[in-house]
PyMOL CGO cylinders between C-alpha atoms (Angstrom):
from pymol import cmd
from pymol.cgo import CYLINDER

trace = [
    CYLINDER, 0.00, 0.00, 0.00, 1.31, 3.41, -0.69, 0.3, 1, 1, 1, 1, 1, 1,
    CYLINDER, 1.31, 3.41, -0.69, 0.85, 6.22, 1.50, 0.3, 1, 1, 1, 1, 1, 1,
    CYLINDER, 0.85, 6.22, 1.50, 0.13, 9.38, -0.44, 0.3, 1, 1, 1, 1, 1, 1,
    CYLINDER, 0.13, 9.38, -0.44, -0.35, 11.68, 1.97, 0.3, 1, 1, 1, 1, 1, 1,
    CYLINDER, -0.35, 11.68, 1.97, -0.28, 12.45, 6.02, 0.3, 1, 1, 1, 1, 1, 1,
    CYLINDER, -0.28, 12.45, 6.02, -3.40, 11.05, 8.21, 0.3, 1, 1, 1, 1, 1, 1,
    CYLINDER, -3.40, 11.05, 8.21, -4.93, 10.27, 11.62, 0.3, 1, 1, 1, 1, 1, 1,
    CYLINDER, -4.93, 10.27, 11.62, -6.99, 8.35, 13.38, 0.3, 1, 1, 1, 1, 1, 1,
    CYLINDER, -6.99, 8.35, 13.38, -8.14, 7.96, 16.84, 0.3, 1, 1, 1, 1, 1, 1,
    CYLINDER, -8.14, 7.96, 16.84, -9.06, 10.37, 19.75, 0.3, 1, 1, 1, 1, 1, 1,
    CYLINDER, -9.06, 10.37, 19.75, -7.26, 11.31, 23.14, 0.3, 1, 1, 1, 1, 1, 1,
    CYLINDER, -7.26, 11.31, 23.14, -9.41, 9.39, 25.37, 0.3, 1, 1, 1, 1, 1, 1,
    CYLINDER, -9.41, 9.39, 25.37, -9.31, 7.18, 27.60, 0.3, 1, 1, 1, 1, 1, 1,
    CYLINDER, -9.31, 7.18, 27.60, -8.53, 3.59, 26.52, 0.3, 1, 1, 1, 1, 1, 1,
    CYLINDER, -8.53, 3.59, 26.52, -8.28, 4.89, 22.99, 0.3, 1, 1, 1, 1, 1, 1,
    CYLINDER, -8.28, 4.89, 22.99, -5.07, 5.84, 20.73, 0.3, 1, 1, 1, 1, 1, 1,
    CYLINDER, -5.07, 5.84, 20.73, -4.55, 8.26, 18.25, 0.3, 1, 1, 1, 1, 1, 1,
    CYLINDER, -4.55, 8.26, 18.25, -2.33, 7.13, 15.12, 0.3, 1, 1, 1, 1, 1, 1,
    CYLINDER, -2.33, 7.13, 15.12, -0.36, 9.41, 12.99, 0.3, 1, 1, 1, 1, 1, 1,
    CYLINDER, -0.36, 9.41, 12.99, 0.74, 8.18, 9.82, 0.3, 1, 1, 1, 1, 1, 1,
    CYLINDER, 0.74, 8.18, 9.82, 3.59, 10.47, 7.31, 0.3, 1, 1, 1, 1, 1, 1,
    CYLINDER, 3.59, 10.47, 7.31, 4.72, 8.95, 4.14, 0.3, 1, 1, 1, 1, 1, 1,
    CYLINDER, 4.72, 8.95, 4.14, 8.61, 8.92, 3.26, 0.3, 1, 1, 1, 1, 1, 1,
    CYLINDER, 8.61, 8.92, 3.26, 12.01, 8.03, 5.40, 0.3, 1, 1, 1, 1, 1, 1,
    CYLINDER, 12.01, 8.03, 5.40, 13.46, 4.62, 5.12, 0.3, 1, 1, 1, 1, 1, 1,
    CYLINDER, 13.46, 4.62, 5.12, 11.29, 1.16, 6.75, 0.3, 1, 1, 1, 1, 1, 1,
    CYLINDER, 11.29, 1.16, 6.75, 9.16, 1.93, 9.12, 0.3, 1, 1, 1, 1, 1, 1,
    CYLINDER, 9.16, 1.93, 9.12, 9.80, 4.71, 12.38, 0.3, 1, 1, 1, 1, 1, 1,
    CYLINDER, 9.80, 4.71, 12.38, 7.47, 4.35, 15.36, 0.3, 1, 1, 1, 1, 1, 1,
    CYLINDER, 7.47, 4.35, 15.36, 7.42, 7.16, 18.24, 0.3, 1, 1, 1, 1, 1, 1,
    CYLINDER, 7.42, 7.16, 18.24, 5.19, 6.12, 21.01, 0.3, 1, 1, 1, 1, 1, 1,
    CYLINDER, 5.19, 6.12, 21.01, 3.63, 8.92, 23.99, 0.3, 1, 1, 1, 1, 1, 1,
    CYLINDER, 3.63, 8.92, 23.99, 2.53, 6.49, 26.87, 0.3, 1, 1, 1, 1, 1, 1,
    CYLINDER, 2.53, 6.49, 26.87, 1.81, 6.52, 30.52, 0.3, 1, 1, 1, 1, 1, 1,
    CYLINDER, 1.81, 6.52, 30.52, 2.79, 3.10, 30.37, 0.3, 1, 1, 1, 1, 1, 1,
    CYLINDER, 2.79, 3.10, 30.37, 5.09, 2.89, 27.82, 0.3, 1, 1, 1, 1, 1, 1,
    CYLINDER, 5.09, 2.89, 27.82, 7.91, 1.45, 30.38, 0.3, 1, 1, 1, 1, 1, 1,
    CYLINDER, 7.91, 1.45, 30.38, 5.49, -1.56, 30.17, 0.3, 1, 1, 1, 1, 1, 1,
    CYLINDER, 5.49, -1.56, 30.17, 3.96, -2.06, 27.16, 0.3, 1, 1, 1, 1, 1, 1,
    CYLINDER, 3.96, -2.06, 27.16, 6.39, 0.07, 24.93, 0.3, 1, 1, 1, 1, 1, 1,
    CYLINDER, 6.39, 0.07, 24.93, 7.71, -2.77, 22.87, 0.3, 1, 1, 1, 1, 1, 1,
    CYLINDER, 7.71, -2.77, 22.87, 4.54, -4.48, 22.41, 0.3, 1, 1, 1, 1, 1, 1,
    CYLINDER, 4.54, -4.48, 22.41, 2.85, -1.40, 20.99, 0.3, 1, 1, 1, 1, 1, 1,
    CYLINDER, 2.85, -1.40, 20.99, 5.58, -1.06, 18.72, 0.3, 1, 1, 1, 1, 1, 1,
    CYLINDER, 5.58, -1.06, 18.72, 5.34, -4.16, 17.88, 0.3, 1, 1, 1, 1, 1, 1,
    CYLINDER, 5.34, -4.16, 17.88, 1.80, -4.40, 17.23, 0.3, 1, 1, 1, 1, 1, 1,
    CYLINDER, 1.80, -4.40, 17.23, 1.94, -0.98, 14.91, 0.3, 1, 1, 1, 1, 1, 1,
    CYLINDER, 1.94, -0.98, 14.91, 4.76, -2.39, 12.89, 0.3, 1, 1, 1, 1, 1, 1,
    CYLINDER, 4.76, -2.39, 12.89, 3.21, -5.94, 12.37, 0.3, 1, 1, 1, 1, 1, 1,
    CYLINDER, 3.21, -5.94, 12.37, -0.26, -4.16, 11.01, 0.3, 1, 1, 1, 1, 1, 1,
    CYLINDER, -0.26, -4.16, 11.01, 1.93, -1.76, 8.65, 0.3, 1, 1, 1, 1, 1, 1,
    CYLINDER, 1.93, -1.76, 8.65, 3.80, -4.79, 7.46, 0.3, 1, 1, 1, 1, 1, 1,
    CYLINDER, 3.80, -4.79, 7.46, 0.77, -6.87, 6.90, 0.3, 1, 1, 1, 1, 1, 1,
    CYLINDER, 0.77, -6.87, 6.90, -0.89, -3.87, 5.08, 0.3, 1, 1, 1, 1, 1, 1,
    CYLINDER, -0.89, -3.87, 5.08, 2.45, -3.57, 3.08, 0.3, 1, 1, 1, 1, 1, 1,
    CYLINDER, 2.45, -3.57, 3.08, 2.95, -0.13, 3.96, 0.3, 1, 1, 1, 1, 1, 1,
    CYLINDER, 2.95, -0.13, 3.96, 7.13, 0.80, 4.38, 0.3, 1, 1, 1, 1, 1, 1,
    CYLINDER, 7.13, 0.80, 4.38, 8.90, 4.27, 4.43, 0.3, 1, 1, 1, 1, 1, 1,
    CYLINDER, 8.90, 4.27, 4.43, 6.41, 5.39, 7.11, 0.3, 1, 1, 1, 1, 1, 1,
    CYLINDER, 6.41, 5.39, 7.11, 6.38, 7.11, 10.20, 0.3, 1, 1, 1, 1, 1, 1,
    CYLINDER, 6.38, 7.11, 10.20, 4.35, 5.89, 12.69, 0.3, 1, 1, 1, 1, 1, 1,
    CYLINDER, 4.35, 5.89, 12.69, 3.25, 8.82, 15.69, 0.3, 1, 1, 1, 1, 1, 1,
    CYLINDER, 3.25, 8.82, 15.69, 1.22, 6.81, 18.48, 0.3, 1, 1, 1, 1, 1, 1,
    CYLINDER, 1.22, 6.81, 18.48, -0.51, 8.61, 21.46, 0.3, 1, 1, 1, 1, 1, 1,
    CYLINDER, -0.51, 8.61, 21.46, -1.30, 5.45, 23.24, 0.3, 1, 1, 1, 1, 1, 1,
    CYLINDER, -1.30, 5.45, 23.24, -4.21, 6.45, 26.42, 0.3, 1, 1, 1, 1, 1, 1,
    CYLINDER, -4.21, 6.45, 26.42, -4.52, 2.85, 27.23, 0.3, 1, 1, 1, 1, 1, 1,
    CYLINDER, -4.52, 2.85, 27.23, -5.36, 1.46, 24.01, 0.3, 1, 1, 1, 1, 1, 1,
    CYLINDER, -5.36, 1.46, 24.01, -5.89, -2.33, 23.76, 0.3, 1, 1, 1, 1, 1, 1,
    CYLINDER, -5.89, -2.33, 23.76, -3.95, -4.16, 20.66, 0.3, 1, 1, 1, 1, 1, 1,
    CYLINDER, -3.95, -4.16, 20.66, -7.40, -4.63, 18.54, 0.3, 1, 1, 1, 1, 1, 1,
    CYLINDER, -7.40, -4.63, 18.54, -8.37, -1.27, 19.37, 0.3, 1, 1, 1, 1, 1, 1,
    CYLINDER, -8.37, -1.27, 19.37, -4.66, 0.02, 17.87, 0.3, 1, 1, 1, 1, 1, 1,
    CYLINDER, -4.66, 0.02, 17.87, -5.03, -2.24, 15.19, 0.3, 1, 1, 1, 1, 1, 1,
    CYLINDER, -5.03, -2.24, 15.19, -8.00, -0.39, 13.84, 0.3, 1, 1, 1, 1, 1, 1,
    CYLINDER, -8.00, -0.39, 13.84, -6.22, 2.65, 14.30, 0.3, 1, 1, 1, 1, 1, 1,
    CYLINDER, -6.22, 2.65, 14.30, -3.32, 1.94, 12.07, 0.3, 1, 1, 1, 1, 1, 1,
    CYLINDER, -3.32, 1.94, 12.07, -5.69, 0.31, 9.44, 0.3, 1, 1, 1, 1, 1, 1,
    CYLINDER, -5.69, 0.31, 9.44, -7.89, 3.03, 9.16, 0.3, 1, 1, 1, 1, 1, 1,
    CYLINDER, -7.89, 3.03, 9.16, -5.17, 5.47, 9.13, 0.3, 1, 1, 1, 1, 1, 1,
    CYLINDER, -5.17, 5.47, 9.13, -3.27, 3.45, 6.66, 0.3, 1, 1, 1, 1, 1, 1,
    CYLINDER, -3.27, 3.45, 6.66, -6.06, 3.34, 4.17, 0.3, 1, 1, 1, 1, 1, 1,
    CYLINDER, -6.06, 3.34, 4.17, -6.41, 7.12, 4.39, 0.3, 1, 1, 1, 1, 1, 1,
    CYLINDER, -6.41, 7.12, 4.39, -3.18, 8.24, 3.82, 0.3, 1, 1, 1, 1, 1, 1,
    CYLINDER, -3.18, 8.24, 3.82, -3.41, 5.96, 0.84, 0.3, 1, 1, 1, 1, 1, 1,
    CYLINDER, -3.41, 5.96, 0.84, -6.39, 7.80, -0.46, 0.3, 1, 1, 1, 1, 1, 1,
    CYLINDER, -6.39, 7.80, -0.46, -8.43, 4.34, -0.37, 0.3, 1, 1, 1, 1, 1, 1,
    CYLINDER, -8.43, 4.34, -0.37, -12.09, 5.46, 0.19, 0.3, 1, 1, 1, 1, 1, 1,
    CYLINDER, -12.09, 5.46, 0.19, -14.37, 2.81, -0.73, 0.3, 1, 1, 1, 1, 1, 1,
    CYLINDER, -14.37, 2.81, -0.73, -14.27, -0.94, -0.95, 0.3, 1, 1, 1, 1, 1, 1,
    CYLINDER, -14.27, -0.94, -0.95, -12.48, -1.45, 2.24, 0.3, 1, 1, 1, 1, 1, 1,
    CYLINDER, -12.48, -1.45, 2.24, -10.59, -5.23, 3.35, 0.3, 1, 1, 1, 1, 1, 1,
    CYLINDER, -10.59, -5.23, 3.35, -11.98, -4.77, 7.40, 0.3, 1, 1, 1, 1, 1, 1,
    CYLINDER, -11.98, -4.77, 7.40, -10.95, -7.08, 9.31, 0.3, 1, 1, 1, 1, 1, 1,
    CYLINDER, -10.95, -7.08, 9.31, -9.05, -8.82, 5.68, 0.3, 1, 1, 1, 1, 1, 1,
    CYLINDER, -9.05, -8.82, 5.68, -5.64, -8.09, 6.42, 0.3, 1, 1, 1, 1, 1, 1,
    CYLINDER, -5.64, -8.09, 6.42, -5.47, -7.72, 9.75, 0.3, 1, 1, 1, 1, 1, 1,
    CYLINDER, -5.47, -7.72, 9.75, -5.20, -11.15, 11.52, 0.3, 1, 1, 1, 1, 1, 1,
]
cmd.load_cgo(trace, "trace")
């Protein structure tokens, strides 16, 4: 998938996560804001590069505001931001390539 342009999704609340995607740079760059990113750091990461790669999205960077987010919950929010950047506005593969 090819990012065209800069997108976001998610809010700032509670148990939620908001998802910044920007095209260009070399593989994929994740910066993560987290209460509890001394925990869970390197499974968010994680988690956000595994849905890029499965999307086949590279050359991104990734900007995560993690408020407690669980992994399905960020997994939306990388898909949906993924499929905006890339413009895609109809016809989408829910749930398809994420596993």
């Amino acid at each position: 998938m090819q990012l065209r342009k800069s997108a976001m999704s998610g809010t700032l609340e509670s148990s939620d996560a908001m998802v910044t995607l920007e095209p260009g740079g070399e593989g994929i760059r994740v910066e993560i804001t987290s209460i509890v990113k001394a925990q869970y750091g390197r499974q968010i990461e994680a988690c956000v590069r595994e849905t890029l790669e499965r999307l086949g999205v590279d050359n991104v960077k990734a900007i995560v505001v993690d408020k407690g987010a669980l992994e399905c919950t960020l997994k939306a929010r990388v898909e949906s931001a993924a499929f905006r950047a890339a413009e895609i506005d109809s016809g989408f593969p829910w749930g398809g390539a994420i596993k």
